[in-house]
N, C-alpha and C positions, 0 to 999 in steps of 0.2 A: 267484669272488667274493672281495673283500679280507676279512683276518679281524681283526677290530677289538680280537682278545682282546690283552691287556698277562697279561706273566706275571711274579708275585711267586714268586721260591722258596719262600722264607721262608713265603708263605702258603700252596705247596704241603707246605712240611714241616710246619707246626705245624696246619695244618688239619683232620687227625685226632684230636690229642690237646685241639684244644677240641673238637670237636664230642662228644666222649665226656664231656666237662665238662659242655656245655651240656644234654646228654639225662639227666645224673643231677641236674641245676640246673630244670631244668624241668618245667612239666606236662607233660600229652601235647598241648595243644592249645592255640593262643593266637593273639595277631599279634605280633611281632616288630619291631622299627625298627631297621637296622643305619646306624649312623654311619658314616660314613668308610670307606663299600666298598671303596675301590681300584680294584683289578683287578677284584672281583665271583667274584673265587676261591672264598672264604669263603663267599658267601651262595650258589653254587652247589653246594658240598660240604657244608655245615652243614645246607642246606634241605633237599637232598635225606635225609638222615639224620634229619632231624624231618616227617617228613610231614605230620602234624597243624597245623601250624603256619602261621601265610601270612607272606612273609618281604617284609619292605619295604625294598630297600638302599636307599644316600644317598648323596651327596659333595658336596661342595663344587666342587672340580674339575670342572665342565662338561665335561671333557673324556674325563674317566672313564666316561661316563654310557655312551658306545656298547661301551667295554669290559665294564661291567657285563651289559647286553642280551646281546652275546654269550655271553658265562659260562652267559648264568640263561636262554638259548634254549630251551623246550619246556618247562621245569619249571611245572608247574601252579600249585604254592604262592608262586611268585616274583611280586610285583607290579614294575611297571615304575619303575627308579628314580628319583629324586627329588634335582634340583639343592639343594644345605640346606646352609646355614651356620649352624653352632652358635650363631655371637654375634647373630645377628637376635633380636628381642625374639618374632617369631612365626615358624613355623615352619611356612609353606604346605605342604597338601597331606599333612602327616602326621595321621593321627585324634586325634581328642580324647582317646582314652588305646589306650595298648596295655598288654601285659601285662608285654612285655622289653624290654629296649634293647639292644643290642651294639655295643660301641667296642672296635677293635683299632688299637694302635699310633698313634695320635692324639694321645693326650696328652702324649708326649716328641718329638713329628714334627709340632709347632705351637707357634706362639707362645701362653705361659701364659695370658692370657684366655679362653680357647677350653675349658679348664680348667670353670672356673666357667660360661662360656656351656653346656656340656654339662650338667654338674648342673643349674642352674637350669632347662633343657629338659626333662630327664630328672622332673624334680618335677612339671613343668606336665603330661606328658601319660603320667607311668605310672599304671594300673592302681593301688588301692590297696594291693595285695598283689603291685604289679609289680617286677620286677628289674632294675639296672644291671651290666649285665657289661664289665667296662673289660679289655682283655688287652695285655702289654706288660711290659715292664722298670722296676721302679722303685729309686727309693736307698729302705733302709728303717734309720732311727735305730738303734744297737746292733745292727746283723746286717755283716757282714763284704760288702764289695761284690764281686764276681766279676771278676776282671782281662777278661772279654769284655765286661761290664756298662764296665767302665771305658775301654777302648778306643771299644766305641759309643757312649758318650756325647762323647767329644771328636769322633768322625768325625759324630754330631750335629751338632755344635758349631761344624763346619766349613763344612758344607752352609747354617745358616743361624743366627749368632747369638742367637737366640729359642727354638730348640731345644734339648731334651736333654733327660734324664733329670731324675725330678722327686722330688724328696721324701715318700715316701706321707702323712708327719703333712701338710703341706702342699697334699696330694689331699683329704686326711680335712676337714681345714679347709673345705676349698670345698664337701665335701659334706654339711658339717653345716651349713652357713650357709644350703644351700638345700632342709633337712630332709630329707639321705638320709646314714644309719648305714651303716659298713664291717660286713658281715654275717660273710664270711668269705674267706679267702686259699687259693688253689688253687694251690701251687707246681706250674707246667709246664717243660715239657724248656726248655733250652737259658740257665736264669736269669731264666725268666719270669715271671706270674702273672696269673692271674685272679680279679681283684676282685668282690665278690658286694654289690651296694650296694642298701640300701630302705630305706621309712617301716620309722622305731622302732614294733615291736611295740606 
């Protein structure tokens, strides 16, 4: 049998050090909406580390979709993923609210509308006490950028004019416009971070 699985390094190396994020980030039980699955690495290793939890991947990429299944093969909590474009004004087939959202690497590996198309999503169908966990490289005003931070960003850049790395006051903005507050910043290995986003208390 052909094996449908695509393999991210990057999502095999960093996929430890969020899912240790995500289990002091969360309750013990919820449903989950992952953006921009990929591979289905993520939602394969982070699900399985949250058992409680029922994990809904996503992409855009149709084509992703059979990479995902395989990843999430026999995991109970894994629902079957979901073709989803951020910029659609509705977003078939995801529940009327969930409790978290998860975006990894998405929003400097898309063109900047997709930006605000995420927020405004994230508002329509979080929980009222639900989270936005965005994970990824960002610029951030008065902090020193990391010569890897600045190499990926031009090899961004190269891949596809509308990429790159993004300004976090410039995130912040998109996500105050569609009423969700930067909660708190999780510096991760390799010059990353994870974003902690929700309704102001």
């Amino acid at each position: 049998m052909p094996d449908d699985r695509r393999h991210s390094p990057a999502a095999e190396r960093n996929g430890p050090h969020i899912l240790t994020a995500l289990q002091r980030l969360l309750p013990p039980t919820g449903v989950l909406l992952e953006i921009a699955s990929g591979s289905g690495q993520h939602a394969a290793f982070c699900s399985a580390g949250l058992p409680g939890w029922q994990w809904q991947p996503s992409d855009v990429d149709a084509d992703a979709l059979p990479s995902i299944v395989a990843w999430c093969d026999g995991l109970p909590n894994v629902r079957p993923p979901l073709h989803l474009n951020v910029l659609d004004d509705a977003w078939p087939g995801v529940p009327a609210q969930v409790d978290a959202i998860y975006c990894a690497n998405m929003i400097h590996a898309s063109p900047w509308p997709t930006t605000a198309g995420l927020m405004q999503g994230a508002a329509r169908h979080l929980a009222p006490d639900g989270l936005l966990l965005t994970y990824g490289a960002y610029l951030v005003d008065g902090e020193p950028v990391a010569a890897s931070n600045l190499a990926f960003d031009a090899d961004l850049r190269t891949r596809h004019p509308a990429w790159g790395l993004r300004r976090l006051a410039a995130v912040v903005e998109q996500a105050e416009a569609a009423g969700l507050k930067l909660r708190e910043r999780v510096a991760m290995p390799a010059n990353n971070q994870l974003l902690v986003w929700a309704r102001p208390r």
